[in-house]
ROPAMAR-169583 format. One line per field, with one value per residue (C-alpha): residue number from 0; x negated, y negated, z. Coordinates in Angstrom, 1 decimal. Each point is the difference from the previous one (the first is absolute). Example, Ala and Ser with C-alpha at 12.3 -4.5 7.8 and 13.67 -1.06 7.14 Angstrom:
num: c(0  1)
px: c(-12.3  -1.4)
py: c(4.5  -3.4)
pz: c(7.8  -0.7)
END
This chain:
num: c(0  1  2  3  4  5  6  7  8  9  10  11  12  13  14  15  16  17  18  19  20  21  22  23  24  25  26  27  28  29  30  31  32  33  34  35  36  37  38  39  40  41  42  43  44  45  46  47  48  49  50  51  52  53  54  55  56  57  58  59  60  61  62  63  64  65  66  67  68  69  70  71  72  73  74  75  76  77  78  79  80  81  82  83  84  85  86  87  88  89  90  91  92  93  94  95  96  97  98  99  100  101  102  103  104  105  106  107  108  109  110  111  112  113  114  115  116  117  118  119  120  121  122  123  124  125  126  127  128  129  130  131  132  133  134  135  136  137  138  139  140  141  142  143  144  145  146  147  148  149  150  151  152  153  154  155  156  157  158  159  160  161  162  163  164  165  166  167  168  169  170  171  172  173  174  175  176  177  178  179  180  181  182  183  184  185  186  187  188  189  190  191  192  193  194  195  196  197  198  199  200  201  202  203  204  205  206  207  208  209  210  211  212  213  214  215  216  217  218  219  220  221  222  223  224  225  226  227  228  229  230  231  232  233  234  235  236  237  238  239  240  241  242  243  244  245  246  247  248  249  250  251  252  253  254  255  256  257  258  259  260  261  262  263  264  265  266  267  268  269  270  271  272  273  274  275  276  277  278  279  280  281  282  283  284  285  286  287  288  289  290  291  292  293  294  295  296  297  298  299  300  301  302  303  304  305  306  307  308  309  310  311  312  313  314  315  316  317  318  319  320  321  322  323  324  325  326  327  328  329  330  331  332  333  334  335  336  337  338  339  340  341  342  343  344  345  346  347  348  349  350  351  352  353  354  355  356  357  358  359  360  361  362  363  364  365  366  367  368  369  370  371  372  373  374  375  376  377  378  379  380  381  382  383  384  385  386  387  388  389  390  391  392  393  394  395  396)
px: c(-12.3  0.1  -2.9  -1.6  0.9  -0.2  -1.4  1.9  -0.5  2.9  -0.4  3.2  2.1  3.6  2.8  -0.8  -2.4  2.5  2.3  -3.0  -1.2  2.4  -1.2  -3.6  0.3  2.1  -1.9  -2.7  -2.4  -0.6  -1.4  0.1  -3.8  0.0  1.7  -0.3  2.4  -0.5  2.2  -1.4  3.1  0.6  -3.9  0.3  3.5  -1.9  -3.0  2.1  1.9  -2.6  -3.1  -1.7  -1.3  1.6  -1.5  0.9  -0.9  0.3  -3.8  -0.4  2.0  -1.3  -3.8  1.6  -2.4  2.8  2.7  1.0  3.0  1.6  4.1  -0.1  3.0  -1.2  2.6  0.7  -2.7  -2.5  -0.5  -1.8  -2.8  0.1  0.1  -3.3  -1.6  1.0  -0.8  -3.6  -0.7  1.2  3.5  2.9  3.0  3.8  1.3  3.7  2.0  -0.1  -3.2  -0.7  1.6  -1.6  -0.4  -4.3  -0.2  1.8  -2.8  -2.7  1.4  -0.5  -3.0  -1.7  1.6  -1.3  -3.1  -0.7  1.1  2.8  3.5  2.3  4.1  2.5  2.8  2.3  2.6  3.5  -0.9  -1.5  2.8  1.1  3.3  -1.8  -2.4  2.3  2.0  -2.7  -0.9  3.6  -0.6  -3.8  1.5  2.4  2.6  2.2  -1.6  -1.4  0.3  2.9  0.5  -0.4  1.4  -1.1  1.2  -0.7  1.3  -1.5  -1.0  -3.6  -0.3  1.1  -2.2  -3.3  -2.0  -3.7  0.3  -1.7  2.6  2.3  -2.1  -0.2  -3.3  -1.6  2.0  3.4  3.5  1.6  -1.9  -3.1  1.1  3.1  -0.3  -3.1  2.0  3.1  -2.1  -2.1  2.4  1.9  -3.4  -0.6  3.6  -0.3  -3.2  -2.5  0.2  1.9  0.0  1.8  1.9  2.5  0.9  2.1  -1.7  2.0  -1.2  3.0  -0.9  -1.8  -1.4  -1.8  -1.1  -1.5  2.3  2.4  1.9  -0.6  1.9  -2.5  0.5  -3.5  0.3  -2.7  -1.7  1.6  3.3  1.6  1.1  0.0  2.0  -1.1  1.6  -1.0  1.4  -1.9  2.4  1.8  3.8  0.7  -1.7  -0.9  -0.2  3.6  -0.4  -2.6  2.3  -1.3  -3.8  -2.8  -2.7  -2.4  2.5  1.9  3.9  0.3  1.5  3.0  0.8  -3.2  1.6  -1.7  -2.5  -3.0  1.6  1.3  -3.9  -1.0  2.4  -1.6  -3.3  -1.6  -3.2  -1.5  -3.2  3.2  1.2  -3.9  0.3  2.5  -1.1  -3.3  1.9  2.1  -3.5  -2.5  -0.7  1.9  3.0  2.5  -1.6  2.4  -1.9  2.5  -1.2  -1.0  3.3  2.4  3.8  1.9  -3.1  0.7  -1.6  -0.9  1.6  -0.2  3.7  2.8  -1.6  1.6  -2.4  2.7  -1.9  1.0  1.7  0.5  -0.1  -2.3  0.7  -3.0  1.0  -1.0  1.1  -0.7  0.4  3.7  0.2  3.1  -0.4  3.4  0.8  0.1  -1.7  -2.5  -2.4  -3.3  -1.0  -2.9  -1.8  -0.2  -3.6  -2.2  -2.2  1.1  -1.5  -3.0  0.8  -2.5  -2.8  0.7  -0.7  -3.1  -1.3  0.4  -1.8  -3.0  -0.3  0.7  -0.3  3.7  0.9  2.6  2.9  -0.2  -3.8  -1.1  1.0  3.9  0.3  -1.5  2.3  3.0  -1.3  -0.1  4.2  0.3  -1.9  1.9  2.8  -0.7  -1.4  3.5  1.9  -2.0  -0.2  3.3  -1.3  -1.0  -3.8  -1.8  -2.0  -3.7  -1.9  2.9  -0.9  1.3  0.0  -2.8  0.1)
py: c(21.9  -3.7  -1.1  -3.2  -2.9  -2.7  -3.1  -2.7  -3.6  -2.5  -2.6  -2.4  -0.2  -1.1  1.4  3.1  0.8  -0.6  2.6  2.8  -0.5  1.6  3.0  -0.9  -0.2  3.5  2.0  1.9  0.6  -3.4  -3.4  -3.3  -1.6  -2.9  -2.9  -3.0  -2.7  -3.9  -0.6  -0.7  0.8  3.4  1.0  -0.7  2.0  3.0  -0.1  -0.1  2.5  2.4  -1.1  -0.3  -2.1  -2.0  -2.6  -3.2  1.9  2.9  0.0  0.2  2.7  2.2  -0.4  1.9  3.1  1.4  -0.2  2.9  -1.0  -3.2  -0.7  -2.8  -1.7  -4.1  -2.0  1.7  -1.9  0.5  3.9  0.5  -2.0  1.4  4.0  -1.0  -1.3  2.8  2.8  -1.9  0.7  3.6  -0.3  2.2  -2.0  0.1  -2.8  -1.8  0.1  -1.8  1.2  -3.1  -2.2  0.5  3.0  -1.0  -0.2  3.4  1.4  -1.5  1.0  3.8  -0.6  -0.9  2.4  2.5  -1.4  -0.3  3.5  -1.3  1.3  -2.7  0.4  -2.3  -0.7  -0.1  0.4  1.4  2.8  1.5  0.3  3.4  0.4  -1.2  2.1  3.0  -0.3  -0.1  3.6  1.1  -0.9  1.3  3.3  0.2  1.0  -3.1  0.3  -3.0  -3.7  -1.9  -3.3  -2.3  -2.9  -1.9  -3.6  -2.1  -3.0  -2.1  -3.4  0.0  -3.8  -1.3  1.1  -2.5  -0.3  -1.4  -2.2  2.4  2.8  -2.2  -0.3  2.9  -0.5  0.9  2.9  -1.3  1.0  2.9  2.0  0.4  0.5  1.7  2.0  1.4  1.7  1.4  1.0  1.8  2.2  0.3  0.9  2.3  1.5  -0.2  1.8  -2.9  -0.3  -3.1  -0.3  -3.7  -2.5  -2.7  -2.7  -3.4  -1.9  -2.6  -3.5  -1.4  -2.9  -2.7  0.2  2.9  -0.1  3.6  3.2  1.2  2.7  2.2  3.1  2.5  3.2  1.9  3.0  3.1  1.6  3.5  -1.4  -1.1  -3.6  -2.2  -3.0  -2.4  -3.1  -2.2  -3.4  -2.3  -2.5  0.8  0.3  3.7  2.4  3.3  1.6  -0.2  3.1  2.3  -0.6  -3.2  1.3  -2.5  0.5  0.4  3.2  -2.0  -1.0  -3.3  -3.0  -1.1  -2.8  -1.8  0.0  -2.8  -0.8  -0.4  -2.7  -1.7  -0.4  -1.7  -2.8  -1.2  -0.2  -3.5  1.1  3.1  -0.2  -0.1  3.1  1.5  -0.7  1.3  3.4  -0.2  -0.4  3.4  2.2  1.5  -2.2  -2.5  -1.8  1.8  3.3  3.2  3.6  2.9  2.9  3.1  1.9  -2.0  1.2  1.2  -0.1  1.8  -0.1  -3.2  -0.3  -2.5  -0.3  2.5  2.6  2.9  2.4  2.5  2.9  3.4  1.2  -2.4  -3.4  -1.2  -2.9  -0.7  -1.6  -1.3  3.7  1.9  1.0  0.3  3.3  -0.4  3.8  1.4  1.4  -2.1  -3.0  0.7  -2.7  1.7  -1.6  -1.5  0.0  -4.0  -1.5  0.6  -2.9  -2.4  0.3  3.1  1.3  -3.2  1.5  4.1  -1.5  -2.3  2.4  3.5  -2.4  -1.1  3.1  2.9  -1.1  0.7  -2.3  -2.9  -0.8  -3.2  -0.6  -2.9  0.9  1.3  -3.7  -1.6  2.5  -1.9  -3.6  0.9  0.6  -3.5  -2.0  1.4  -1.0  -3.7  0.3  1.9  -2.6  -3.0  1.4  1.8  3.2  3.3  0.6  2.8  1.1  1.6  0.9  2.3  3.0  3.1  1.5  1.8  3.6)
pz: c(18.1  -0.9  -2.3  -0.2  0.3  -3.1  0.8  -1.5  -0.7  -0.8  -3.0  0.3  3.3  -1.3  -0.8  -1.8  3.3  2.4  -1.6  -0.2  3.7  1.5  -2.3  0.8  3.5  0.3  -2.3  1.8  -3.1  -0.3  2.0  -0.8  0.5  -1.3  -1.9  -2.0  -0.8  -0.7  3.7  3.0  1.6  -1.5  0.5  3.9  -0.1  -1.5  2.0  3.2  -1.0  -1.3  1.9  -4.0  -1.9  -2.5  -2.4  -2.2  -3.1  -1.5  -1.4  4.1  0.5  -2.8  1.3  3.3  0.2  2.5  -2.6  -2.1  -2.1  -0.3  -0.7  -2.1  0.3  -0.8  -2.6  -3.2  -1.9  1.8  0.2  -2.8  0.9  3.9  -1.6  -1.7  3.4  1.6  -2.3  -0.4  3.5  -0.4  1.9  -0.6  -1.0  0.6  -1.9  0.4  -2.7  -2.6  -1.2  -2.0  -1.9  -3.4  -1.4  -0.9  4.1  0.2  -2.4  1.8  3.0  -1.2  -1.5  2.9  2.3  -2.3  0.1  3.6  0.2  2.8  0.4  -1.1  1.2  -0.9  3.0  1.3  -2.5  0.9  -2.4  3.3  1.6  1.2  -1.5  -3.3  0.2  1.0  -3.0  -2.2  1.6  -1.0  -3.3  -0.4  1.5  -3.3  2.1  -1.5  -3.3  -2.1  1.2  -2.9  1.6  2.8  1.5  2.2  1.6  2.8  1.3  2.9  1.3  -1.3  -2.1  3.3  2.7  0.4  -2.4  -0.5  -3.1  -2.5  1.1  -2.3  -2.9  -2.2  -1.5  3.3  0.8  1.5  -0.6  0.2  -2.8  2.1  3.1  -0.6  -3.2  1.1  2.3  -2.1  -2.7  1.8  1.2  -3.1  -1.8  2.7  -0.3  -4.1  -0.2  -0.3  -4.0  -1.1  -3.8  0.0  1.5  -0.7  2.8  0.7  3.2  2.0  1.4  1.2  2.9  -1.2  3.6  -0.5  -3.3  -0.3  -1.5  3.4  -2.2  -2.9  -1.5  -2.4  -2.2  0.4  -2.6  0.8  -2.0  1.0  -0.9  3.4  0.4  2.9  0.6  2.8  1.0  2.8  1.7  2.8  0.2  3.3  -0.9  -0.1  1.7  -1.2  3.5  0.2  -2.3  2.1  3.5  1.1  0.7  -1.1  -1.9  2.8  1.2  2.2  0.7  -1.7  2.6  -2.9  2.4  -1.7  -3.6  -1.9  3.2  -2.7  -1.8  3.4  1.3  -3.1  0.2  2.7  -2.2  -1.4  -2.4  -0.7  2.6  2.3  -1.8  0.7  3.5  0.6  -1.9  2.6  2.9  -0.9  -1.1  2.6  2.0  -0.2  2.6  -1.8  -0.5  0.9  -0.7  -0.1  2.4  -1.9  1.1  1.1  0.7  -3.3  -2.1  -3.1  -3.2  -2.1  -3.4  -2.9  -0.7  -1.7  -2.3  -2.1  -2.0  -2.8  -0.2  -2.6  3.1  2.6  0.8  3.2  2.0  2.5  3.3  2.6  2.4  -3.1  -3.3  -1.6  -2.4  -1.8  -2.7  -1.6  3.0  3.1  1.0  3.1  2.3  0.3  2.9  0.9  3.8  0.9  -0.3  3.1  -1.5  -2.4  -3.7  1.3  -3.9  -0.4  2.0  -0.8  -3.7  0.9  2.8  -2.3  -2.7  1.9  2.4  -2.1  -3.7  -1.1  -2.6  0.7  -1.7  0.4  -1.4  -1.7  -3.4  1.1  1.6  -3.7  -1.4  2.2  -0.6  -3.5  0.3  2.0  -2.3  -3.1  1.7  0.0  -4.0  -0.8  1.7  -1.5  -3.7  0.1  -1.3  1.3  0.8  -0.3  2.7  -0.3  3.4  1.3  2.1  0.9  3.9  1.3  -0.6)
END
């Protein structure tokens, strides 16, 4: 029998929206009721399309007596402040990733979920992903035994897609670090068992034209003894899906005919509000807007690049059909069925939390836990030392 639907309202309708709604709109359990977001023309986009409300602010959207939970997924900067609002008026809140960009907003962030006595669930984060989260079963089951090392890399196009000025300004959450990181060290943290004891990083800011970090390699150490290395690139030569069979990161065969297409739209770009524009136009709403359908032909699983986890007894190697098993035996694909919906992990985690009390993995303190990693990242790289971290946690038990 299918339970109730979740009322949801949407902070933020850009990019990070347009890449959930097909999720949204497919999932049964949930309903999208409302909005809020400063455009006119992506408010009169989501009210045609949903016959619902939606508001120039956020402070609008969280009086809403018809709203239950709200996805918050405004800039980077900005979602502390709009986690307060919402868990003030007693909302349930899935938040984008980053969390925040300092780690005093993450605290507060907890703080006041705790407070308000609101479920607060950090996401999406490619940590969700099914063949992410099915390798971490393989290793929980002990069947592998204990997690040694990880490495992880990804290379993509990121520092050239558009890009709102601030997105290139590190200070107020741009570059790779927060957006990118987030993502890679969630999963190796979820892979790693949650613990890491320090970390030692080297960042890269290599265009004077985007002056914010676009690459970064980092040693995280854990506290059980495993080690991760991580390396990520944004600056749109090689491309790391070459290595998982040409499927993008969204699960989907990867057009290589567009090879270096990012960097060919920005040449024809004069000033930065040009550059803004031209990120509009491409978000809900917008001229240029393009929403993928929930299952559209050869949709397999998303991925954040090539990623190898050495266990006692095997190595794993999660793609996007499966998970790798390489033991001392043979080397097997355990397959994986391809999504129905894109990214549901996201609700099974925020639905289970707010409708049956199970615990998520990806609460507020895991994501301050994760931020923690990414911030120590850019302290390692700027003092040239290893940092220790101190608001690490472990996964739910």
């Amino acid at each position: 029998m299918t339970e109730r639907t979740l009322r949801i309202g949407v902070a933020g309708l850009g990019r990070a929206f347009t890449i959930m709604l097909p999720t949204f709109v497919a999932d049964d359990r949930v309903e999208l009721v409302a909005a809020a977001d400063p455009r006119a023309d992506a408010r009169q986009r989501f009210a045609d399309d949903f016959n619902a409300p939606a508001y120039e602010t956020v402070e609008a959207l969280c009086d809403d007596p018809n709203v239950e939970a709200i996805y918050i997924a405004t800039p980077h900067q900005m979602h502390a402040r709009h986690v307060g609002l919402a868990a003030a008026k007693g909302k349930h809140i899935l938040v984008e990733k980053p969390m925040a960009i300092t780690l005093e907003e993450c605290r507060m962030m907890v703080a006041t979920a705790r407070t308000a006595s609101i479920h607060l669930v950090v996401g999406h984060s490619h940590s969700f992903n099914t063949p992410i989260r099915r390798a971490h079963e393989i290793i929980a089951s002990g069947a592998v035994g204990n997690v040694r090392m990880i490495n992880a890399i990804n290379y993509t196009d990121f520092l050239y897609r558009p890009r709102r000025p601030e997105e290139l300004v590190t200070e107020q959450g741009g570059g790779v670090i927060f957006s990118q990181a987030a993502h890679q060290i969630d999963i190796v943290r979820l892979l790693g068992g949650g613990l890491v004891r320090c970390v030692r990083a080297a960042t890269g800011a290599w265009d004077r034209t985007r002056p914010t970090e676009g690459a970064y390699s980092a040693l995280l150490t854990f506290a059980n003894g495993a080690f991760a290395s991580v390396t990520y690139s944004g600056y749109g030569h090689f491309d790391s899906d070459e290595l998982v069979g040409w499927i993008g990161e969204m699960g989907l065969p990867k057009d290589q005919s567009r090879y270096g297409a990012a960097r060919k739209a920005l040449e024809a770009i004069d000033t930065p509000a040009d550059e803004a524009a031209l990120k509009n136009a491409r978000n809900y709403g917008g001229s240029g807007a393009a929403v993928q359908p929930a299952n559209p032909p050869g949709l397999l699983h998303q991925h954040f690049g090539f990623l190898v986890v050495s266990c006692e007894k095997a190595d794993l190697r999660p793609l996007p059909n499966g998970v790798m098993i390489y033991d001392d035996a043979a080397r097997r694909l355990e397959a994986l069925t391809p999504p129905r919906i894109p990214r549901s992990d996201v609700i099974d985690e925020f639905y289970a939390a707010l409708m049956h009390g199970q615990s998520p993995v990806h609460s507020g303190e895991w994501a301050l836990a994760t931020m923690e990693v990414c911030l120590a990242m850019l302290q390692s790289a700027r003092e040239d030392r290893d940092v220790v971290l101190a608001h690490q946690i472990g996964l739910p038990q």
